[in-house]
N, C-alpha and C positions, 0 to 999 in steps of 0.2 A: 332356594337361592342359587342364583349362577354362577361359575365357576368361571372366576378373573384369571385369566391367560397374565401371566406374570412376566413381561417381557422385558419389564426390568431387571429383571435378576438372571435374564439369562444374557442380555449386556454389558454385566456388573463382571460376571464370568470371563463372558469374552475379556473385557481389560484386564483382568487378574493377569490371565493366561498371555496377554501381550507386556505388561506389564515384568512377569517375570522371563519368559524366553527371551527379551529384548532389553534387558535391563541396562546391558552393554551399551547396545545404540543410544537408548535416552539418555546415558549419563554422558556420552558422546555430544551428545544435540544439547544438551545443558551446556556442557563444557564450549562449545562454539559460538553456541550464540551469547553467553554469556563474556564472554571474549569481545566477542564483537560490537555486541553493547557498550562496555564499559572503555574498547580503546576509541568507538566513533565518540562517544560521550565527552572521553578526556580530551580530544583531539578539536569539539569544536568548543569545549567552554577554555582550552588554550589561547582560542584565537580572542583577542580584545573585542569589547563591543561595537567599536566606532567601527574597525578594522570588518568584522562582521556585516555592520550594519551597510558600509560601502559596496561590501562583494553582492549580498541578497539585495541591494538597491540597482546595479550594474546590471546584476541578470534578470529580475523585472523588466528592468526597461529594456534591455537588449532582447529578452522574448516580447515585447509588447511590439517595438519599434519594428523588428524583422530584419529587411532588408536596407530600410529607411534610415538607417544610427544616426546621418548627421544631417537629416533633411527635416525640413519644416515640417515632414507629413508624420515622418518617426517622431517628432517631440509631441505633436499632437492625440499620434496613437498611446504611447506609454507617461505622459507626462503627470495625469489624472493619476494614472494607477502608482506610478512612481514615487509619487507624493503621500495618497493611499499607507505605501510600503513603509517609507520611511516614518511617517504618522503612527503606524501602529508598532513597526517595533519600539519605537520610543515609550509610546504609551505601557506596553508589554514590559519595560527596562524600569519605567517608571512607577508602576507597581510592586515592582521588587519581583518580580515571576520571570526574571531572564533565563537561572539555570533551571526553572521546572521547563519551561517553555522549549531548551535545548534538549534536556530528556525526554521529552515528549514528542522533538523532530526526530533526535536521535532512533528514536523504537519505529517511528513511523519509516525510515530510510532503510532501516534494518529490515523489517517485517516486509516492506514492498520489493526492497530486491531478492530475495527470498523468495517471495509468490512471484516475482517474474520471471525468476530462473528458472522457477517450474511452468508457472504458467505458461508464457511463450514455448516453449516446446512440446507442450500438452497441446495445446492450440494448433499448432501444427500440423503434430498427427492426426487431429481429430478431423483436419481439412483436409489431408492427403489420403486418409483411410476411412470408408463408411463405417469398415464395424470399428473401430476405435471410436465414431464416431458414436455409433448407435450404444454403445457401455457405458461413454463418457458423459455422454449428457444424461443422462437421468441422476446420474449421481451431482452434476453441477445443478442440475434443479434441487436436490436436496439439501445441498449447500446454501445455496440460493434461499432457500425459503426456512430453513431452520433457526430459531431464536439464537442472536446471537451471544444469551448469555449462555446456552445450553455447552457451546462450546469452553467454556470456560471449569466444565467438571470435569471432562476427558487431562487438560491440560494442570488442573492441578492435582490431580490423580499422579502423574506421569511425572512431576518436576517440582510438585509443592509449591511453593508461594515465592515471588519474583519477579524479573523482567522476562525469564526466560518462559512459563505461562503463557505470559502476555504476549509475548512474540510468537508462539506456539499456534494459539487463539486466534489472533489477528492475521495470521498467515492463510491460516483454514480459512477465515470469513474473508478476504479481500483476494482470494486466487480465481472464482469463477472468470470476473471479468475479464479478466489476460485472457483466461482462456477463451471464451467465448468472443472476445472482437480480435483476438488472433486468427483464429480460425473462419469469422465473420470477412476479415479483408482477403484474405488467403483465396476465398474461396469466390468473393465479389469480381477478380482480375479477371478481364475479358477472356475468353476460351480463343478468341483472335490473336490476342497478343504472345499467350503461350502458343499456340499452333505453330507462329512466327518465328519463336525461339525456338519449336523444334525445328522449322525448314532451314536453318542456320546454324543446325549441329550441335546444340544444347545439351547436354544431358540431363539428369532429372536434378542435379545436385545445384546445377549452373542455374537453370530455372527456375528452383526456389530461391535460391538468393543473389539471381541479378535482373529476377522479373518482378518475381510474386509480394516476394519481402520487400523492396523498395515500392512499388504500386501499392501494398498494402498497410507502408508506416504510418499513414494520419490515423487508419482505424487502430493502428495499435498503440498509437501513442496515446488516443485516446482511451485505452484500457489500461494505459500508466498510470492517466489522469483517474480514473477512476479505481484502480488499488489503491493508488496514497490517498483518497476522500474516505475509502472506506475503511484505511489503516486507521486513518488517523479519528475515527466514529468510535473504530476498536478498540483504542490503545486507551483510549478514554473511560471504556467498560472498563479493560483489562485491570483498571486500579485496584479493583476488588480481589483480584488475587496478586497486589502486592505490587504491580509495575508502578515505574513510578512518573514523576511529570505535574502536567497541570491535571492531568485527569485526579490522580492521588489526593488534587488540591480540593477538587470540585467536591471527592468522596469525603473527603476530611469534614469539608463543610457543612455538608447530610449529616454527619455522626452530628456536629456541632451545633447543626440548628442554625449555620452564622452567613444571612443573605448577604453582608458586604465581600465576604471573603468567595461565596460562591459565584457572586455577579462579576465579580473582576476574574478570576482563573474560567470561568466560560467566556467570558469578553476577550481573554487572550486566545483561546481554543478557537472563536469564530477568528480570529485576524490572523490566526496562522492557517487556518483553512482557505478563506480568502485567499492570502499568499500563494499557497501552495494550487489552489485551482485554477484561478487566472495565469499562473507559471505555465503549467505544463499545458493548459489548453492551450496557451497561445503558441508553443510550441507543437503543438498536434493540427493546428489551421492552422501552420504555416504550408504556402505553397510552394 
């Protein structure tokens, strides 16, 4: 019989050993994000629904519209989707799923600025440096291809059961993409245009951010657009180790066996998805 290389247990290991030398940081990283969840949390089920419902109606249509707000061609581009908006929060309010539904944005705004803060400046380096490059990407391919419930053992390992897990979990799965179309625009900006900025006394500080990062915001707005879809895929998992939301609702409903309850907390998960896609795309194709 052959002899099973047991490479679980020598990973099992490694987190022991991270687990205890750095017990300081995670209780740290609990304590913040756990913070953070609970004051964005409190902060949007403060605001009224209607009041709510007005402000995420305004900025649809003002991302749909562009530069068109009071013209015939602006009601035409966002009016569809506008209507859309207001249609499904209602329906969402109407169900009784408003506050999971905020929980659920809540963690996903949490979890995406989080992978943004990291991710755009990984992105960065990985365009201005080959070998940061050449380290980085293999590991964002493992990211990238790894099951995303796998992630979900590291994080309760580290932080037990929670939002802060879930934010944990979701951060790790939705950070390639910042990285990777940060890096992707960075590196697409004409070698003519930088050339220009140097013959005009640039230096390298000036270059990245009044060439490279403005010529390269539509590819990275669209790596925004795609963190919060894939937060928001995450935070949906994350329910199993405790985050809460409409995801919590959808898990609820598996234990329960109960399709009406499951059909309506997905029915709201797809319209906030919707929401959130068509937002920021339209914001990344603006010209």
């Amino acid at each position: 019989m052959e002899k099973k290389i047991n490479v679980g247990y020598y990973i099992e290991k490694a987190i022991n050993v991270l687990e205890e030398s750095l017990s300081g940081v995670w209780s740290g990283i609990d304590t913040g994000i756990s913070w953070a969840v609970e004051n964005m949390n409190d902060l949007l089920l403060s605001v009224p629904f209607l009041v709510m419902i007005i402000i995420i109606t305004a900025l649809s249509y003002y991302a749909k519209a562009g530069k068109k707000l009071f013209k015939k061609e602006g009601l035409k581009n966002a009016g569809g989707f506008t209507i859309f908006v207001i249609l499904g929060l209602l329906l969402i309010y109407g169900m009784g799923y408003w506050n999971e539904a905020i929980q659920t944005t809540t963690l996903v705004i949490v979890s995406a600025i989080i992978a943004l803060i990291i991710g755009i400046p990984v992105g960065i380096l990985t365009a201005r440096n080959s070998t940061a490059d050449a380290i980085i990407r293999p590991i964002l391919d493992f990211m990238q291809t790894m099951p995303a419930f796998v992630y979900l053992i590291p994080a309760i390992f580290f932080f037990s059961v929670g939002n802060t897990p879930g934010v944990f979990a979701t951060v790790i799965f939705s950070l390639p993409p910042s990285v990777r179309l940060t890096s992707l625009g960075i590196k697409n900006v004409q070698a003519d245009v930088i050339e220009a900025g140097h013959a005009f006394g640039a230096n390298a500080r000036q270059i990245l951010f009044k060439i490279q990062l403005p010529l390269a915001m539509p590819t990275i707005l669209a790596g925004v657009n795609q963190v919060i879809l894939l937060a928001l895929s995450m935070v949906v998992i994350a329910s199993m180790v405790g985050a809460r939301g409409l995801g919590s609702v959808v898990y609820q409903s598996i234990q329960q066996n109960n399709i009406a309850m499951g059909f309506e907390s997905g029915l709201g998960i797809v319209v906030l998805a919707i929401i959130l896609d068509r937002i920021t795309q339209s914001f990344a194709n603006r010209k």
